[in-house]
SEBARO-535530 format. One record per residue (C-alpha): residue number from 1; residue in three letters; x negated, y, z negated. Coordinates in steps of 0.02 Angstrom, whole numbers. Layout:
BEGIN
<pos: NUM code: ALA X: X Y: Y Z: Z>
...
//
This chain:
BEGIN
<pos: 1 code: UNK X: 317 Y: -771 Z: -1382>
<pos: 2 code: UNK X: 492 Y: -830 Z: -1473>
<pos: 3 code: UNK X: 523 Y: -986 Z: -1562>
<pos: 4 code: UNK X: 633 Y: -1120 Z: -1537>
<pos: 5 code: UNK X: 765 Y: -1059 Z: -1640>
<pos: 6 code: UNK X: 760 Y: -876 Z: -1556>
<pos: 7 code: UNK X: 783 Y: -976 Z: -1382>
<pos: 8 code: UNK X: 915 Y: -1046 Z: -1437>
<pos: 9 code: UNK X: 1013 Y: -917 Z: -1524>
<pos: 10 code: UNK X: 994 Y: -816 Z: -1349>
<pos: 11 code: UNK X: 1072 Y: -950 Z: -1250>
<pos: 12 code: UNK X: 1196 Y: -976 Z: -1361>
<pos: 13 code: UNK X: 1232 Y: -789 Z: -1346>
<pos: 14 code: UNK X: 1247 Y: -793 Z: -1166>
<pos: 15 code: UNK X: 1337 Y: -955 Z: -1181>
<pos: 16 code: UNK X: 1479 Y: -846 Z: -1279>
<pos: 17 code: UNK X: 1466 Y: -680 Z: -1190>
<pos: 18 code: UNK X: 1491 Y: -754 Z: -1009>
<pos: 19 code: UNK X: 1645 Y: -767 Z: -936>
<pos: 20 code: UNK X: 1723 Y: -958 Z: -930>
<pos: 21 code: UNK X: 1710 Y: -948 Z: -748>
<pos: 22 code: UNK X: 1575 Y: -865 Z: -709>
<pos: 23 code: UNK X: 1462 Y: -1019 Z: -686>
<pos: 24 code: UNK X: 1501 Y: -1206 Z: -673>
<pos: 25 code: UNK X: 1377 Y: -1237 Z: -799>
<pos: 26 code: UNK X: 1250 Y: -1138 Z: -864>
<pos: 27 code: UNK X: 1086 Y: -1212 Z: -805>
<pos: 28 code: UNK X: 953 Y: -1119 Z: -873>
<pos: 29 code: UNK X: 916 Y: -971 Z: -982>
<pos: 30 code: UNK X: 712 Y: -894 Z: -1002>
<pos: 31 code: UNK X: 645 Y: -755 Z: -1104>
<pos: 32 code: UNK X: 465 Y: -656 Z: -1096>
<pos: 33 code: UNK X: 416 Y: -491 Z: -1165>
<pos: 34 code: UNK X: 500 Y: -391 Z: -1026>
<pos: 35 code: UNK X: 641 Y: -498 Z: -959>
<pos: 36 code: UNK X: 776 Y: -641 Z: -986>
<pos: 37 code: UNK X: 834 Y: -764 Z: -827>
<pos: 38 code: UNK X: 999 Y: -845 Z: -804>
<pos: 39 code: UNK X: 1009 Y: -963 Z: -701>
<pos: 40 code: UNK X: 1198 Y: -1039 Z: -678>
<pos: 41 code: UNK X: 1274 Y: -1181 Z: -583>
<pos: 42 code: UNK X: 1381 Y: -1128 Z: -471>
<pos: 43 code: UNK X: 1496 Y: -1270 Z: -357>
<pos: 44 code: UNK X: 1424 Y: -1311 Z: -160>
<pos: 45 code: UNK X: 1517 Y: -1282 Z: -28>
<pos: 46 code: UNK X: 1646 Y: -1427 Z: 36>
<pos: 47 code: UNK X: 1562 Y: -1529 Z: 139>
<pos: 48 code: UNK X: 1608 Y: -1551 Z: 327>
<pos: 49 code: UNK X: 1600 Y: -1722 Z: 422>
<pos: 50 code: UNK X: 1488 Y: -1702 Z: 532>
<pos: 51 code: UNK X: 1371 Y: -1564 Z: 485>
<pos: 52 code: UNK X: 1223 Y: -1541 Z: 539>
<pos: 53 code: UNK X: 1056 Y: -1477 Z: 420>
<pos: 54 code: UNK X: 1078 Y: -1343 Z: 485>
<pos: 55 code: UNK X: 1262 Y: -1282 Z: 441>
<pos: 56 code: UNK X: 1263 Y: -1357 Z: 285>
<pos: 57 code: UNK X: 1099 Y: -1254 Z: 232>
<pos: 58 code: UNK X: 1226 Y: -1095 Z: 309>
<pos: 59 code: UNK X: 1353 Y: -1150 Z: 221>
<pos: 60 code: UNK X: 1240 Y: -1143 Z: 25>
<pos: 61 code: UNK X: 1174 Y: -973 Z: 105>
<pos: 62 code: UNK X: 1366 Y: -920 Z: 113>
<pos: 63 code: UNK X: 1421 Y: -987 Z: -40>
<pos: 64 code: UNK X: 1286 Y: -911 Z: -155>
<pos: 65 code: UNK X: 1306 Y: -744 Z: -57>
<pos: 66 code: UNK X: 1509 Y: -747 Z: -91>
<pos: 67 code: UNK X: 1453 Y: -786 Z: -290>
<pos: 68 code: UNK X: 1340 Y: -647 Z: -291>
<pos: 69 code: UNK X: 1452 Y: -521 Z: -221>
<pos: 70 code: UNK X: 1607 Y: -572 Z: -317>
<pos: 71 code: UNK X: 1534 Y: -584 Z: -483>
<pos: 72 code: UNK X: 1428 Y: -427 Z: -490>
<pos: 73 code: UNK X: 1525 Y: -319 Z: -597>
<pos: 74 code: UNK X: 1558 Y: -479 Z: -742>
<pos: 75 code: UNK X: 1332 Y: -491 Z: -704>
<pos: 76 code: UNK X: 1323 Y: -307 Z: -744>
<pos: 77 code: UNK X: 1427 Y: -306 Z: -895>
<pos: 78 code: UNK X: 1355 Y: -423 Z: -995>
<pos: 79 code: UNK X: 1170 Y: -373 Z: -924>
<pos: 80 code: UNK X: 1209 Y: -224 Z: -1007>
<pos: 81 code: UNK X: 1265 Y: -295 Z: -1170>
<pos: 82 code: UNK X: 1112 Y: -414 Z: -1194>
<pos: 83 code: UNK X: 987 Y: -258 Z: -1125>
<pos: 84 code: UNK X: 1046 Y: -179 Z: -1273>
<pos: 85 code: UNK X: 1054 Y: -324 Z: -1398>
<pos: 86 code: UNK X: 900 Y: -401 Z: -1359>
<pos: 87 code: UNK X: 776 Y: -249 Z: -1273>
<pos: 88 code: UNK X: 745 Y: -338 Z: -1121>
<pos: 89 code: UNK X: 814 Y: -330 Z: -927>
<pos: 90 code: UNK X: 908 Y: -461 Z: -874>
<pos: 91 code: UNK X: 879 Y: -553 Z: -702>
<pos: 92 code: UNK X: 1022 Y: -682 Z: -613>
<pos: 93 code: UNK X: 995 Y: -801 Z: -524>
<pos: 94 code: UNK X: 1101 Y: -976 Z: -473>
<pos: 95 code: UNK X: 1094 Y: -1173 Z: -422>
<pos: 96 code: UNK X: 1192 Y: -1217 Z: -279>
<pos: 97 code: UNK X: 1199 Y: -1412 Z: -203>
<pos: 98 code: UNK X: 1010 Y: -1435 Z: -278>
<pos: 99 code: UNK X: 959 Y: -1246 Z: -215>
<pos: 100 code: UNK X: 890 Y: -1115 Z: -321>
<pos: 101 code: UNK X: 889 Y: -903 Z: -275>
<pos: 102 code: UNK X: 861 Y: -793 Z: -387>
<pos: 103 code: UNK X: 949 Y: -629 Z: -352>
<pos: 104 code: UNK X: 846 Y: -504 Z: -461>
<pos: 105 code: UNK X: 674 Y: -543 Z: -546>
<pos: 106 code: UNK X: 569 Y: -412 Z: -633>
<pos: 107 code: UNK X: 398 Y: -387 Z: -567>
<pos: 108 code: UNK X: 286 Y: -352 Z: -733>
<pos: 109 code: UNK X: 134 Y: -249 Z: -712>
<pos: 110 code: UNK X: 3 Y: -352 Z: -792>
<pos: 111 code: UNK X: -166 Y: -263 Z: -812>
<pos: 112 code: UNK X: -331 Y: -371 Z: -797>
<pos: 113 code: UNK X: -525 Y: -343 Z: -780>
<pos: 114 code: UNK X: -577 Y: -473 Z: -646>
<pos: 115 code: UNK X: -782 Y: -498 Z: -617>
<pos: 116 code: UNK X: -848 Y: -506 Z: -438>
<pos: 117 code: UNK X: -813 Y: -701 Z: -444>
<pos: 118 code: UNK X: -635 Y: -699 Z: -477>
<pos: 119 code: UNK X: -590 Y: -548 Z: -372>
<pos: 120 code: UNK X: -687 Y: -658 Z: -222>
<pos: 121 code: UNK X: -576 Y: -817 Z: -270>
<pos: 122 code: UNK X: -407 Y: -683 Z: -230>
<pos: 123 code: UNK X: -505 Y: -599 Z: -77>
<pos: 124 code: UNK X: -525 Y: -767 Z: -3>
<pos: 125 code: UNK X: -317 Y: -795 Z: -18>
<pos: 126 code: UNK X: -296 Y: -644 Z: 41>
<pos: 127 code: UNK X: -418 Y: -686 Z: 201>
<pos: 128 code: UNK X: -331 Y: -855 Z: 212>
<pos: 129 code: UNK X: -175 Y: -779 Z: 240>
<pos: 130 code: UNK X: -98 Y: -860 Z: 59>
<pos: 131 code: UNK X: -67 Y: -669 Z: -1>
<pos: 132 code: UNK X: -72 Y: -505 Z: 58>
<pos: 133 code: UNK X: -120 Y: -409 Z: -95>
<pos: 134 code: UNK X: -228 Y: -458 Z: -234>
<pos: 135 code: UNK X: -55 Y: -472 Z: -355>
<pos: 136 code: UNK X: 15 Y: -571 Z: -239>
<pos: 137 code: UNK X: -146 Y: -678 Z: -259>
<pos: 138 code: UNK X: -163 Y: -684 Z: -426>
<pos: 139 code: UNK X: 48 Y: -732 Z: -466>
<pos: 140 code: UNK X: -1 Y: -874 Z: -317>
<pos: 141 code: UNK X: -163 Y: -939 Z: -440>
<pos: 142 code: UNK X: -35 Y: -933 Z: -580>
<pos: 143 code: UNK X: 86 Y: -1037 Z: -514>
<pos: 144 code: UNK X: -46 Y: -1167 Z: -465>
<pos: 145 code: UNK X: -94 Y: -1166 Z: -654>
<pos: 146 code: UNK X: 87 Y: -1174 Z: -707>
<pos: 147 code: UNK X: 127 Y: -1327 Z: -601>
<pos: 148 code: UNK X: -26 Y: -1445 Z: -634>
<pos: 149 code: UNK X: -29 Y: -1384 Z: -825>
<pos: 150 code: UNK X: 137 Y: -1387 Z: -884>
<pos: 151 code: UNK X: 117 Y: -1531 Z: -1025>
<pos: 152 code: UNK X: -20 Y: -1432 Z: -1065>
<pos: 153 code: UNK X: 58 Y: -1277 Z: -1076>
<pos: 154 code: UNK X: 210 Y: -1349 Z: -1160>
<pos: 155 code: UNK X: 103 Y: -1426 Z: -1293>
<pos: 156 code: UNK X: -1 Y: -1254 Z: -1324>
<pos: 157 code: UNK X: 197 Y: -1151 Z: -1349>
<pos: 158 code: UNK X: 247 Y: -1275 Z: -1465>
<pos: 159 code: UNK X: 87 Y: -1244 Z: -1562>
<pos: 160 code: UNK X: 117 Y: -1076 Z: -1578>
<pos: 161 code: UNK X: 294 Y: -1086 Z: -1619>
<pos: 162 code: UNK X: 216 Y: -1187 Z: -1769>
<pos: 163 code: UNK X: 77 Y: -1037 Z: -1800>
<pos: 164 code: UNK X: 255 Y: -925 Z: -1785>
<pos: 165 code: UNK X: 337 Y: -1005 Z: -1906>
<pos: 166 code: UNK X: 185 Y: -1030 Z: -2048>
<pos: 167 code: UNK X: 141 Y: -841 Z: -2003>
<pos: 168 code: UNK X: 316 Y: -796 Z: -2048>
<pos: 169 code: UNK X: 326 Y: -885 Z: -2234>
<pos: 170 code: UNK X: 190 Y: -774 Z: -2282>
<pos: 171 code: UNK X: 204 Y: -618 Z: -2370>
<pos: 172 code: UNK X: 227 Y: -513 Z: -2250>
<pos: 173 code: UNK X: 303 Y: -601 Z: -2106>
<pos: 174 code: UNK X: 441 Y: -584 Z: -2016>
<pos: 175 code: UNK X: 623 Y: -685 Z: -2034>
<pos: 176 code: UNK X: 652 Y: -803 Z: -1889>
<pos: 177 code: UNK X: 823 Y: -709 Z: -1896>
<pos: 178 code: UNK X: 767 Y: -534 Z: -1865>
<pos: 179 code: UNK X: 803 Y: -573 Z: -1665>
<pos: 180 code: UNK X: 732 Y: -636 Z: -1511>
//
């Protein structure tokens, strides 16, 4: 877990270390033990009178493709910078006319002791047809709790950005400044 102020120092890093036109805007920039998003804005196609769903969903298809291609060696390069400034992977991923694709991700191992009752609950997804695996099961349960808990969540990371911060004026603790 990072504070605040960590979150904020890495966007601002990647705010300075990305090229001026690399994204519109930069819309969004996560961190986790094991790997840092960035999400950028990047302009929609120009629209055509007359287009159907269809073509216009084409067209965002084409334009994010085009972005991904021509920008890979700028992504690289400062992926490569931050991996080594920071310790973590970095993942891409853009906004286009309201759409979001992520081109990489990192899929963490997470290791977990389920009883009979909860490996049912992921069996019964799986039997459903919701997932094929029990990981695929278990990141679908997690993103149920994410979306119909996030005050909740929210609230709980500011609370231990607090327990961060009081842990860290003690004798021992570490300066917010030591990094991300």
């Amino acid at each position: 877990m990072i504070t605040s102020q960590q979150r904020e120092q890495l966007r601002g890093w990647f705010t300075g270390r990305l090229p001026d036109d690399l994204f519109e805007e930069l819309a969004e920039v996560t961190v986790d033990r094991e790997e840092i998003t960035v999400i950028g804005r990047i302009p929609g196609p120009r629209p055509v009178e007359d287009a159907s769903p269809a073509e216009r969903e084409a067209a965002i298809e084409g334009r994010i493709q085009e972005f991904r291609e021509r920008t890979r060696d700028a992504r690289i390069a400062v992926a490569r910078d931050a991996e080594h400034r920071f310790g973590r992977k970095v993942s891409w991923g853009v906004e286009c006319d309201g759409r979001r694709v992520l081109f990489t991700h990192v899929a963490a191992p997470v290791m977990t002791r389920l009883r009979q009752p909860e490996r049912l609950v992921l069996d019964t997804l799986i039997a459903g047809g919701v997932a094929r695996s029990r990981s695929e099961a278990l990141a679908w349960c997690v993103r149920l709790v994410q979306r119909h808990t996030d005050d909740w969540l929210t609230e709980l990371r500011e609370s231990l950005e607090h327990v961060q911060r009081v842990r860290a004026q003690g004798p021992d603790g570490e300066r917010e400044e030591d990094a991300p």
